[in-house]
N, C-alpha and C positions, 0 to 999 in steps of 0.2 A: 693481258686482255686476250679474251678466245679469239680465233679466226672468226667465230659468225661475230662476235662482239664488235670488231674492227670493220668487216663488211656491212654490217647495219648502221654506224657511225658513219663510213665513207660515203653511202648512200643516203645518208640524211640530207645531205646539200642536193638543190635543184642544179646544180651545177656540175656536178660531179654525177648525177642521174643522167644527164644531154652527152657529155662524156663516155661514159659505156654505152648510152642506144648509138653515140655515131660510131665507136668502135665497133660497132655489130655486125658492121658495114664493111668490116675489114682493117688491115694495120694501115697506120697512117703516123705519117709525120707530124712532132707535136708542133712546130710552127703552120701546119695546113690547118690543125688541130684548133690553133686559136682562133683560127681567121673570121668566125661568124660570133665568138663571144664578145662580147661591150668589156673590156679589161683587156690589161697589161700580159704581154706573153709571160713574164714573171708571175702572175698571179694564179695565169691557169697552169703553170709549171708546180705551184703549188697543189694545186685542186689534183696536178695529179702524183704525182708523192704520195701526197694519203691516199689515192686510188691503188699506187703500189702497194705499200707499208698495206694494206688489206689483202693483196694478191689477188685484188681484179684488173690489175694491170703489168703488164711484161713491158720491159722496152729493152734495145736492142739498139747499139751504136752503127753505123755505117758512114766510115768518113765523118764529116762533122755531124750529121745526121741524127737525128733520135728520133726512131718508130716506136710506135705504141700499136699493141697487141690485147686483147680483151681475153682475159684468163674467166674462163665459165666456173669455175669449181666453187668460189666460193658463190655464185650466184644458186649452184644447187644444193649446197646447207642451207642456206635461206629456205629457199623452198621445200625441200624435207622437215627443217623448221614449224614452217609453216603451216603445209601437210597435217602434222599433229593435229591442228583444230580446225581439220574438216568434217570430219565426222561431230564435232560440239555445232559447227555453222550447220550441217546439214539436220542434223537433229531439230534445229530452235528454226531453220525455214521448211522443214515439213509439219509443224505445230503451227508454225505462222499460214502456213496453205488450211490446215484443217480446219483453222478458229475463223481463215476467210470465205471458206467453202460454208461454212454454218452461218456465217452472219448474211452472206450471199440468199442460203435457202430459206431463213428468218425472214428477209424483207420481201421476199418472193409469196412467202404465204399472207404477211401484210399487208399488200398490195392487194389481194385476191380479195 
């Protein structure tokens, strides 16, 4: 499986999405880490594995300790990814503007 393949699968969970925005935030211990989710610290230990195995996640031992680190790289395949179909989006909402601008100046002369 590619790197964006594995970073689009990690990000499919709403759970593993609230995970990287609080890493955003900075490193943080993954027991501080669980503390606002409704589940088992096993469970979000899980949620983040596959955030590792994608390399949107770094962790780092300290004493008994394990930090977590928010690795951007793969976030910005995704968005070069993505990128690709801005120019198809922008094309299909400057047609959507000019078909609303003519329907707009249509009812303006009906009205008259």
């Amino acid at each position: 499986m590619s790197t964006l393949d594995l970073a689009f699968a990690a990000l499919a969970d709403p759970t593993r999405r609230r995970i990287v925005a609080r890493l955003t935030r900075g490193e943080v211990r993954v027991t501080d880490l669980a503390l606002p989710f409704q589940m088992s610290l096993n469970a979000v230990s899980k949620h983040v594995k596959v955030l590792e195995r994608a390399g949107l996640v770094r962790r780092h031992r300290h004493g008994r300790e394990h930090y977590l680190q928010l690795r951007a790289l793969p976030l910005r395949d995704i968005v070069r990814w993505a990128s690709q179909y801005e120019r198809f989006w922008n094309q299909r909402l400057d047609a959507l503007e000019v078909f609303l601008a003519g329907t707009a100046a249509d009812e303006e002369k009906s009205d008259d």
